[in-house]
C-alpha positions in Angstrom: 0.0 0.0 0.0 1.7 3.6 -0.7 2.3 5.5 2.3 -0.9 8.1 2.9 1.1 11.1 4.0 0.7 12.6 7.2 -2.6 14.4 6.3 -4.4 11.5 5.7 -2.9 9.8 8.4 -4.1 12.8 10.9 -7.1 12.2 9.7 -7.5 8.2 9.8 -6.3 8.7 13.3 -9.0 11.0 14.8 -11.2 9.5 12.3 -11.0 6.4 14.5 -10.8 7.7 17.8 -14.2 8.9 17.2 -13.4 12.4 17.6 -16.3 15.2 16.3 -15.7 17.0 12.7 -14.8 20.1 14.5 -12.4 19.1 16.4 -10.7 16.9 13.3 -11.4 20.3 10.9 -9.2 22.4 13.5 -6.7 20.1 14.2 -5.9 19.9 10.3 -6.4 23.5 9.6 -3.9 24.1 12.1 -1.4 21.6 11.1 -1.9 21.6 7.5 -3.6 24.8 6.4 -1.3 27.3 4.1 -1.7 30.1 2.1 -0.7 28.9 -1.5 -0.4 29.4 -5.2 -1.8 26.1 -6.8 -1.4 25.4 -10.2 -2.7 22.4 -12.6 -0.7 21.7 -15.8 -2.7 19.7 -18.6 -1.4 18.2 -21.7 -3.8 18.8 -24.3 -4.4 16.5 -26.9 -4.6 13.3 -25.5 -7.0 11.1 -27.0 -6.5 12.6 -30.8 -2.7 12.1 -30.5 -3.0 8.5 -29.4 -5.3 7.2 -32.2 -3.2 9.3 -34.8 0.0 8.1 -33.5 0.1 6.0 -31.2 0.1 5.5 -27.4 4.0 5.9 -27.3 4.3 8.6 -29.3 2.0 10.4 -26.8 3.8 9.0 -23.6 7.1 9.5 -25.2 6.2 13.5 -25.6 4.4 13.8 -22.2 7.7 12.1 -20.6 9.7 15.0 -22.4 7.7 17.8 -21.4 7.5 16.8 -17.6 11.5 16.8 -18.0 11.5 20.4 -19.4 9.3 22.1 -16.9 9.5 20.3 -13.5 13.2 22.6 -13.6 11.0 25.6 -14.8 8.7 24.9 -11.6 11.7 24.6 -9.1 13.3 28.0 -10.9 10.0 29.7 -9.8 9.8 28.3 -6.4 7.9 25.2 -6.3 7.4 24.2 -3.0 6.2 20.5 -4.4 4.9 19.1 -7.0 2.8 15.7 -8.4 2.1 13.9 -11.5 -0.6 11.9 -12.2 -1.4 10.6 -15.6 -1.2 13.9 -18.4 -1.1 16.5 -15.5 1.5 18.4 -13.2 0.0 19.9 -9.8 2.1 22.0 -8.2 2.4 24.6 -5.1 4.2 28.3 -4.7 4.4 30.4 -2.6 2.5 33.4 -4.1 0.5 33.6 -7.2 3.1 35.9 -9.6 5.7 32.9 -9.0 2.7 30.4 -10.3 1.9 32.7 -13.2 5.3 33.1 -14.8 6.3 29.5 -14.1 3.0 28.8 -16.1 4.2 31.2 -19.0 7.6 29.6 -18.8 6.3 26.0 -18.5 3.7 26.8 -21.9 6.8 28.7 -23.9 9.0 25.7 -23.3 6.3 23.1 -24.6 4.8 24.5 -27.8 8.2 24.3 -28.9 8.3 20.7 -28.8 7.3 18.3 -31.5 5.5 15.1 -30.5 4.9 14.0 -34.4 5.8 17.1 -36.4 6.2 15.3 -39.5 2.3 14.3 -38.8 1.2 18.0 -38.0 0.7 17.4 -34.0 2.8 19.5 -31.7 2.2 19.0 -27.9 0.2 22.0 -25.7 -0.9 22.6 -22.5 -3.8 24.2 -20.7 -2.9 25.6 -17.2 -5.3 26.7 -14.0 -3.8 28.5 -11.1 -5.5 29.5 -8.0 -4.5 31.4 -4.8 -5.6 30.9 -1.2 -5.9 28.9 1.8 -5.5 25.2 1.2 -4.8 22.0 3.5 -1.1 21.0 2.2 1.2 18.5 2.4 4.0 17.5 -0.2 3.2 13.7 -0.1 -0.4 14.7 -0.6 -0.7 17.8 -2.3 -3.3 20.6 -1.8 -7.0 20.1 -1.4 -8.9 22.8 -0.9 -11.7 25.0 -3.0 -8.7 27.0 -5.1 -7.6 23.6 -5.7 -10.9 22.5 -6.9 -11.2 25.5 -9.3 -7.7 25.3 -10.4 -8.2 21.5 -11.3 -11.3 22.8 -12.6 -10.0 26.0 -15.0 -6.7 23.5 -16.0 -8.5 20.4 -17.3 -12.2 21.1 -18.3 -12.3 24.9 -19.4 -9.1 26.0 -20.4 -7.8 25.2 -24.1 -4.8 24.5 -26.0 -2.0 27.3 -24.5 -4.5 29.1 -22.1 -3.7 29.7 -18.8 -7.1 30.8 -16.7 -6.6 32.1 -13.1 -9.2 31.9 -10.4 -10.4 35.4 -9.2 -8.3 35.2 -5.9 -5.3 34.3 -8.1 -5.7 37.1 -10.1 -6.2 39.5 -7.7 -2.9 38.3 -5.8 -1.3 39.3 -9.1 1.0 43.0 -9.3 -1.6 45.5 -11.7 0.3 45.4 -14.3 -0.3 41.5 -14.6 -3.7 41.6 -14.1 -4.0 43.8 -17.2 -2.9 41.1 -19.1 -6.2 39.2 -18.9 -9.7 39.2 -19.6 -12.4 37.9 -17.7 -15.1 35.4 -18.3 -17.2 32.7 -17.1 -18.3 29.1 -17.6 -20.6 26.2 -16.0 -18.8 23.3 -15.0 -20.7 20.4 -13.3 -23.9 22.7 -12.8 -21.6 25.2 -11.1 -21.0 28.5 -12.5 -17.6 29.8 -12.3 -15.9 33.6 -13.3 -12.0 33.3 -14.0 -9.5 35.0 -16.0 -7.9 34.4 -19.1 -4.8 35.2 -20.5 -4.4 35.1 -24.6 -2.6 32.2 -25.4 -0.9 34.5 -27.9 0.7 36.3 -24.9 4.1 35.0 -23.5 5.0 38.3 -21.4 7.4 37.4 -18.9 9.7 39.7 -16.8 
């Protein structure tokens, strides 16, 4: 069995001792909760690229772009990071730090091939939120930005977007923030405002 992490192992604990919710939900807050930048890294492409070229050609560019950004993420100070499948969740410590590891990350990975001689370069779609999440680095960040990072990365944004949550954007210096637009979208019967940035813009300091 893989090791739980000590969140989920706090919370098996009292869990079984029977303790109430509140108790359990202060307990974690106060050993767990942070203030964080989260951000949700999704290769695009996935099921079009496998039955054009294969699932190891897909793999093969997936393998290459986690190689090329998990430095990019550490450069902007990652605090942790997971993979699972086609996506990269990682934490920072502020939300500019998420942003331009984002713009570095996407720069880095439309310039990679994963069949060019068949038309199909690899993209990714990237959600970042900002706020107060329970946080380990075995376990990651759950928490509502979480949620709506996941949400913004994988569901909603496309090919070379990155979409922040409107506490992530708000955490941003004004002369980011001027950078996007906003908009909104229904997700699982939830309605959600964000804010995009042109995936034709690749401003970096």
């Amino acid at each position: 069995m893989s090791d739980p992490g000590p969140l989920f192992a706090r919370l098996g604990s009292m869990l079984g001792s029977g303790e109430p919710i509140e108790t359990i939900s202060t307990d974690l807050w106060s050993r767990f909760g942070a203030e964080l930048a989260v951000m949700v890294l999704d290769c695009c492409g996935f099921t079009r690229i496998t039955r054009k070229l294969g699932i190891e050609r897909y793999l093969a560019g997936l393998f290459e772009a986690r190689e090329l950004v998990m430095p990019v993420l550490k450069r902007h100070g990652c605090v942790g990071c997971r993979t699972e499948a086609d996506n990269i969740s990682a934490a920072f410590p502020d939300s500019p730090s998420a942003l331009e590891a984002a713009l570095a990350s996407r720069i880095l990975v439309r310039g990679r091939s994963i069949g060019r001689e068949n038309g199909e370069d690899l993209r990714v779609s990237i959600g970042i939120g900002f706020g107060k999440v329970l946080y380990c680095p075995v376990c990651g960040a759950f928490g509502d930005e979480m949620n709506l990072a996941s949400k913004l990365g994988e569901d909603i944004a496309g090919p070379d977007e990155i979409l922040l949550t409107p506490a992530a954007w708000s955490a941003l210096p004004a002369g980011r923030r001027e950078l996007f637009t906003r908009a909104s979208a229904e997700v699982s019967g939830i309605g959600m405002d964000y804010y995009r940035l042109d995936p034709r813009d690749c401003s970096s300091p």
